[in-house]
C-alpha positions in Angstrom: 0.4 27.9 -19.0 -0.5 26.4 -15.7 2.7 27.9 -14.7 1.9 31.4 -15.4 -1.6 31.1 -13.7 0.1 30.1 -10.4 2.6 33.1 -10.5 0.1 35.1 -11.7 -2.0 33.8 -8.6 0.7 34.3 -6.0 1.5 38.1 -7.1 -2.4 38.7 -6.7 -1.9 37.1 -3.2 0.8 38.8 -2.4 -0.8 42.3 -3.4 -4.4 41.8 -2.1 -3.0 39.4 1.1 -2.8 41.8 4.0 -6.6 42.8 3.8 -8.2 40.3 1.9 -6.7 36.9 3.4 -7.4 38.1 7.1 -10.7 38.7 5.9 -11.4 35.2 4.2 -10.0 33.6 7.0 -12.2 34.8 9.5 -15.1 34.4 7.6 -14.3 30.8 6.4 -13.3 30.2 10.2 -17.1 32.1 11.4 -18.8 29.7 8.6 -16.9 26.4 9.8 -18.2 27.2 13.6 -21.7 27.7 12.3 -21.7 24.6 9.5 -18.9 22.0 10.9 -19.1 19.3 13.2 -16.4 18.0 15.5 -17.8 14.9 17.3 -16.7 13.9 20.1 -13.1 11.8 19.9 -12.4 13.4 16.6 -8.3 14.0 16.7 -7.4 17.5 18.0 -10.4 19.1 17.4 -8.8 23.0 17.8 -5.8 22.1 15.2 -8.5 20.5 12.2 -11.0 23.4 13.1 -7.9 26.0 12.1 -6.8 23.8 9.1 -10.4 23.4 7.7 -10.6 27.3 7.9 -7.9 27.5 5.6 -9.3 25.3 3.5 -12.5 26.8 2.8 -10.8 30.2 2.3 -8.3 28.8 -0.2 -11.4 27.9 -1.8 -13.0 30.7 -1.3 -9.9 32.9 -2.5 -10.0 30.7 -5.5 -13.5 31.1 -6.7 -12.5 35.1 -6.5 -9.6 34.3 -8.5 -11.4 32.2 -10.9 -13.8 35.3 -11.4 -11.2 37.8 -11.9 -9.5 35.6 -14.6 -6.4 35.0 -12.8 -6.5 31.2 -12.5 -8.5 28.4 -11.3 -10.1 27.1 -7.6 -8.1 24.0 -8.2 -4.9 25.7 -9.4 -4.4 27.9 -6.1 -5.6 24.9 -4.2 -2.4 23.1 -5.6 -0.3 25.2 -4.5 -1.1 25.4 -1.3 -1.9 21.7 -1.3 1.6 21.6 -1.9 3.3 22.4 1.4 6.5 23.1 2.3 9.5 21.2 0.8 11.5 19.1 3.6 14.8 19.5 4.3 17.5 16.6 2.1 17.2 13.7 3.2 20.8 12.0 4.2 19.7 8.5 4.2 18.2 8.4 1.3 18.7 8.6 -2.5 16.3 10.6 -4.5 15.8 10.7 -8.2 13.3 12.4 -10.2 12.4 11.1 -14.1 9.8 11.5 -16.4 8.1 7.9 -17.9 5.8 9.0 -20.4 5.6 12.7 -19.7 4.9 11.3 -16.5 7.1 12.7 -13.3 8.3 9.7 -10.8 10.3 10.3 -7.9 12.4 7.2 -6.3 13.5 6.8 -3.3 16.1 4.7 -2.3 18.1 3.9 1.0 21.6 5.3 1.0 22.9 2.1 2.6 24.2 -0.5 -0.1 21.6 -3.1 -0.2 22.2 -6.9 1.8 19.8 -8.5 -0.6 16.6 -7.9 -2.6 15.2 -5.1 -1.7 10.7 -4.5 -1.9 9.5 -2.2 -4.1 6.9 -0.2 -3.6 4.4 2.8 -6.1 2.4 5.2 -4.7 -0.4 6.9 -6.1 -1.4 10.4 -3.8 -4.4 11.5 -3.3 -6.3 14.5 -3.9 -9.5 13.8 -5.6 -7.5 13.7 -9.0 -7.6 17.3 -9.3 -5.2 18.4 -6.9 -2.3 16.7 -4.8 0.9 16.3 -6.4 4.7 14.1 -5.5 5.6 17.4 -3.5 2.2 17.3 -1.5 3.4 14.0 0.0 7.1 13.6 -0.3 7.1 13.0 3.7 4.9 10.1 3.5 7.2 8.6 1.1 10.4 8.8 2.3 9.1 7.7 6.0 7.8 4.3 4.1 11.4 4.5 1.8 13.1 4.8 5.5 11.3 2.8 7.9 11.0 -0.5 5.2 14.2 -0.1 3.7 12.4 0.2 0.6 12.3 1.7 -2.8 9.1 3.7 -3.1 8.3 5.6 -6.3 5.9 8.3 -5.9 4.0 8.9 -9.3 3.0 12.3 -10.4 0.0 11.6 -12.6 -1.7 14.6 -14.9 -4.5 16.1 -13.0 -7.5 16.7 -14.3 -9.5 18.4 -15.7 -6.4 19.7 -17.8 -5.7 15.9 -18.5 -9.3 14.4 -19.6 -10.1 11.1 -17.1 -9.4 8.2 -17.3 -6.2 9.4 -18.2 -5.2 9.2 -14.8 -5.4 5.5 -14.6 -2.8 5.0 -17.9 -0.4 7.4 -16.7 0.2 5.0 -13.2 -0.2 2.3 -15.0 2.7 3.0 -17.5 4.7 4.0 -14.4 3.5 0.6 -13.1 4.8 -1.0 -16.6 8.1 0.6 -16.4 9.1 0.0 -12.5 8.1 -3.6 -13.0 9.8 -3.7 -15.9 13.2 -2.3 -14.2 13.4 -3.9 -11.2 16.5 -5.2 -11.4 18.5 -1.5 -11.7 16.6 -0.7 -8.6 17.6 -3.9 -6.8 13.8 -4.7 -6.3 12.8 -8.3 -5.4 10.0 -9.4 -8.1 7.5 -11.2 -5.0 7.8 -8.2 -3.0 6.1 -5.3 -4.8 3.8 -3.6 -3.2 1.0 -0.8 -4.9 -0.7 1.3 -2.5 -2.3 5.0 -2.1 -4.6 7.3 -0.4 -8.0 8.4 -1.0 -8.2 8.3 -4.6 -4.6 6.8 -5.1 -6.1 4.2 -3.6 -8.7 3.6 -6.2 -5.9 4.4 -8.4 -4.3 1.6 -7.4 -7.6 -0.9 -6.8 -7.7 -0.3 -10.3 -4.0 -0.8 -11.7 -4.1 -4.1 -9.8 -7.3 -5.3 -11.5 -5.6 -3.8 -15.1 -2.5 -6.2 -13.8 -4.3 -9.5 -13.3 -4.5 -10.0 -17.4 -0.7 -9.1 -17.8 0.8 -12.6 -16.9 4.1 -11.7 -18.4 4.6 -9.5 -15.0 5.2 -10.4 -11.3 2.6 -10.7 -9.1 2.0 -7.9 -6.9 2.8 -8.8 -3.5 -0.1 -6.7 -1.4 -1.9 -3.2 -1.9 -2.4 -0.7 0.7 -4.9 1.2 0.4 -5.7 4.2 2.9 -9.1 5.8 3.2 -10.2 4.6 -0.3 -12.5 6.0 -2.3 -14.1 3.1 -4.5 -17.7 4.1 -5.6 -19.9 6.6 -6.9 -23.4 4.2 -6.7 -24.4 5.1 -3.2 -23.6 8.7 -1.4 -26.6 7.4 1.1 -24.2 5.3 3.2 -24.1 5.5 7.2 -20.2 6.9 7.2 -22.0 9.5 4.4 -24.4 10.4 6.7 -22.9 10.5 10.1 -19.7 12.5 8.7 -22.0 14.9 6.3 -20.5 18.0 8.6 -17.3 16.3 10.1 -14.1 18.5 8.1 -12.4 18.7 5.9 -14.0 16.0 3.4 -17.9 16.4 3.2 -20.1 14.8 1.2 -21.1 18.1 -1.6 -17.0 18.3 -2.1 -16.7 14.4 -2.6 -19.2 15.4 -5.4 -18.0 18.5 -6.4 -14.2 16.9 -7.1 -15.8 13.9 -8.6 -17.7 15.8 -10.9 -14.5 18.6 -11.9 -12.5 15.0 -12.0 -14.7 13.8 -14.5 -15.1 17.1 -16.0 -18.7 17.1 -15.8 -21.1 20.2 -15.0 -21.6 20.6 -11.4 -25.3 21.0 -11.2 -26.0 17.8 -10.8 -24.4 18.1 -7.3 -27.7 18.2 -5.6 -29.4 15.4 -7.9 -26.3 13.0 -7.3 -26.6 13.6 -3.6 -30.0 12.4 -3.8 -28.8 9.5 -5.7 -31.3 10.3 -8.6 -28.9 8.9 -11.5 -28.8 5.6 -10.4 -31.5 3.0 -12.0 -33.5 1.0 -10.2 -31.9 -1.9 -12.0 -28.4 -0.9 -10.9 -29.4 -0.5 -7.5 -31.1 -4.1 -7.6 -28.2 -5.6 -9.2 -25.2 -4.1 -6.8 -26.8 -4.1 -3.4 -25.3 -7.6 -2.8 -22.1 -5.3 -2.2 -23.0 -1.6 -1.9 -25.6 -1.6 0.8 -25.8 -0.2 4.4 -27.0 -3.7 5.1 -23.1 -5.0 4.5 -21.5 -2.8 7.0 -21.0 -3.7 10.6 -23.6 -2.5 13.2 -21.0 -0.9 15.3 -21.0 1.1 12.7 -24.2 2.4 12.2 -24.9 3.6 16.1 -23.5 7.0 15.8 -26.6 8.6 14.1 -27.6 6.2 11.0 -30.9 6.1 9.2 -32.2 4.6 5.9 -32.6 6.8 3.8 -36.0 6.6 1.5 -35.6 6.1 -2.0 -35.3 8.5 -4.7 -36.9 8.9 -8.3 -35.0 8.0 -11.2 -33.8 11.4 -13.6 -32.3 9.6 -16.4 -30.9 12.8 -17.9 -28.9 13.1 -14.8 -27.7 9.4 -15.4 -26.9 10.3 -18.9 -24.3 13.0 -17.8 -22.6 11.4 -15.0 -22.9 7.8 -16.1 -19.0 7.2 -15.7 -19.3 7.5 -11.8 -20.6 4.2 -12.2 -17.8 2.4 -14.1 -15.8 0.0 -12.6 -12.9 2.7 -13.7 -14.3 5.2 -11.4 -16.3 2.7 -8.7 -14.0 -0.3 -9.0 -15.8 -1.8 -5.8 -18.1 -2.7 -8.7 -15.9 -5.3 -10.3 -17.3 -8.7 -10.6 -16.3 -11.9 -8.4 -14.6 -13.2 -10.8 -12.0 -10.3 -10.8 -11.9 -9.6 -7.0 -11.4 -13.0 -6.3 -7.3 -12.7 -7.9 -6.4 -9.8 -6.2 -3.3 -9.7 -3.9 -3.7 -9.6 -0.2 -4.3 -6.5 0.8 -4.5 -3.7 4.1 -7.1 -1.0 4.4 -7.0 2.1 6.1 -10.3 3.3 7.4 -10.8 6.4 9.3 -14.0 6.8 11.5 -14.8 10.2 10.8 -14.9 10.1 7.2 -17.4 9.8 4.7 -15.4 7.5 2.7 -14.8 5.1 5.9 -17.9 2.9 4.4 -16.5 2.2 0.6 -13.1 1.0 2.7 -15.6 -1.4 4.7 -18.0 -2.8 1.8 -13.9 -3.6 -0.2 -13.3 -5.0 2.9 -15.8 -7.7 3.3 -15.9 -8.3 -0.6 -12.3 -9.2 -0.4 -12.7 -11.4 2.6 -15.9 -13.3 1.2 -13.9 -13.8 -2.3 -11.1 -15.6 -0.3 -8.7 -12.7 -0.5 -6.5 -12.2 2.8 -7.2 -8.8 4.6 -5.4 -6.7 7.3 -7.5 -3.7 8.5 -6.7 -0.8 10.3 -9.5 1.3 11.5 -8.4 4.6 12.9 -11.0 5.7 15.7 -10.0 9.5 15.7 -8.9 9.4 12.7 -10.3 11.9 9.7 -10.5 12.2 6.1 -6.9 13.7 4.3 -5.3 13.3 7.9 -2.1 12.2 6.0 -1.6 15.4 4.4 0.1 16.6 7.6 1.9 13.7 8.2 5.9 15.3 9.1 5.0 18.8 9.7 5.8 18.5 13.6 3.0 20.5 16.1 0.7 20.6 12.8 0.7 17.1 12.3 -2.0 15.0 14.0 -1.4 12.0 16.2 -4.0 9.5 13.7 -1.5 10.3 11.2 1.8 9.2 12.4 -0.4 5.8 14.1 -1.7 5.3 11.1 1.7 5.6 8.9 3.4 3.4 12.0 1.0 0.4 11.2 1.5 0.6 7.2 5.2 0.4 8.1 4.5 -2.4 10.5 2.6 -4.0 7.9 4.9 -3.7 5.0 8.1 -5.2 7.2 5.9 -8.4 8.2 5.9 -9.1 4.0 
């Protein structure tokens, strides 16, 4: 079915495009003007400014879509999410397979191996609604390439077709399966490596905390996690509030996709903003970690202030409760957890509202003992690696930051 509602969407595209795309576009790129924000040192301003234009009128050509009864926001925002394929790669060996109705692409060097070789799964991002293996095949062979590697890209369900947390099982059976094959792929058991962006890195926070209580498995070697997204306790943060207009991730789309992740009614946008399901109790108990007062002050100059506090709507906590499991928020996981983990490096970007929940993990890890290499991207925004190999549309951040996870992974 999904299939049919994309080519269903692309012949209404290709019908209605010639007056109604020029139109959207326009409008979406009059409304970004008018609402958007480009700070100053934000990575080629001009560039984002035309790319967050087509975002909003993908979206926008979605919701008009979604009204007509042709397919979903999400659905047309997949495709297009989905780029353009790259050319074959001739130094490298790709396989696709299905693990559990779950798609994996490998990648493997060409050249016969000299030794062990380190293994490393990726989870993509894209708010678990969107994003797919296709979306980010160049980030993956660059990492297969540069680290003589074998990366496997994992193409979990999406939601809200596939109910959450299903997500979290389908990368962990792929997890379960490469570990469980390493030798075929000539993978050395010390040196795997689970990584993602946005929320492929919380996928794979999460699959490493699942992995602590499987002691029949290797150890992961390190995670790498880029511009995570780890909690849903406190959208009141100083990287919340300074990036609130900066493209292409603001803070009522962060809610919006949470909410269509979790498949939950999106009126409670507004009330989640205001950080009106979270009880007093809960806030007591987790500002030891989730608190403006844990992030540096460096961080707070551009244009932080407290924010007052909010009254409790336990309906609203009722409905959305899962934002705050340690599933969904695992920032939230207890000492006694964090305190395993591997050693890890964390991509933060500083115009992005998520910069702060990469921070908080941050100094958690550190004060639990857990070795940290950080990366903080000054220019660098929210979803900047979904360009990453496209040439003149790529942004500089991008190809820094993916030079410095390869520099990272060849020092294991």
């Amino acid at each position: 079915m999904a299939f049919v509602y994309t080519t269903l969407a692309i012949i209404g595209i290709v019908v209605f495009s010639p007056v109604i795309l020029p139109v959207l576009f326009l409008g979406a790129l009059f409304y970004d003007i008018a609402k958007s924000e480009l700070p100053p040192g934000i990575d080629q301003p001009l560039k984002l400014r035309f790319f967050h234009s087509l975002f909003i009128s993908t979206m926008a050509a979605g919701k008009i879509l979604e009204k007509l009864g042709i397919c979903s926001d999400l659905s047309l925002l997949r495709f297009v999410s989905d780029g353009i394929p790259p050319w074959r790669d001739s130094k490298l060996l790709i396989k696709d397979l299905k693990v559990d109705e779950v798609p994996l692409r490998i990648y493997q060097p060409k050249q016969p191996p000299t030794g062990k070789r380190r293994g490393i799964l990726y989870f993509h991002g894209g708010a678990g609604t969107f994003g797919s293996i296709r979306a980010f095949e160049r980030v993956c062979r660059y990492i297969a390439r540069e680290c003589n590697s074998v990366v496997v890209s994992v193409g979990y369900r999406l939601a809200p077709e596939h109910p959450y947390p299903g997500q979290y099982f389908d990368c962990l059976n792929a997890t379960l399966y490469f570990m469980r094959n390493l030798e075929e792929y000539h993978v050395d058991p010390t040196l795997i490596i689970i990584g993602g962006d946005s929320c492929g890195a919380n996928f794979a926070t999460v699959i490493c905390q699942i992995l602590l209580n499987k002691r029949d498995l290797p150890k992961v070697r390190a995670q790498v996690l880029i511009y995570p997204g780890l909690q849903g306790l406190d959208f009141h943060l100083p990287s919340y509030q300074q990036n609130a207009s900066v493209p292409i991730l603001v803070p009522k789309l962060v809610i919006y996709l949470g909410l269509r992740y979790l498949n939950k009614n999106t009126s409670f946008l507004d009330d989640i903003l205001q950080n009106c399901y979270v009880p007093d109790s809960m806030k007591l108990k987790y500002k030891k970690w989730v608190s403006a007062d844990n992030i540096p002050d460096k961080f707070k100059i551009r244009g932080y202030k407290p924010q007052k506090s909010t009254s409790y709507k336990p309906e609203v906590h009722e409905a959305v409760k899962e934002l705050l499991t340690t599933t969904f928020s695992p920032l939230l996981a207890e000492d006694s957890i964090i305190c395993q983990l591997p050693e890890s490096y964390i991509v933060t970007c500083e115009f992005d509202v998520l910069r702060d929940d990469g921070l908080l993990y941050k100094k958690r890890l550190e004060d639990n003992g857990v070795q940290v290499s950080w990366y903080h991207s000054e220019s660098g925004f929210h979803g900047v690696l979904g360009f990453f190999g496209y040439g003149i549309f790529s942004f500089l951040s991008g190809k820094k930051i993916m030079d410095n996870i390869v520099n990272y992974i060849n020092s294991l």
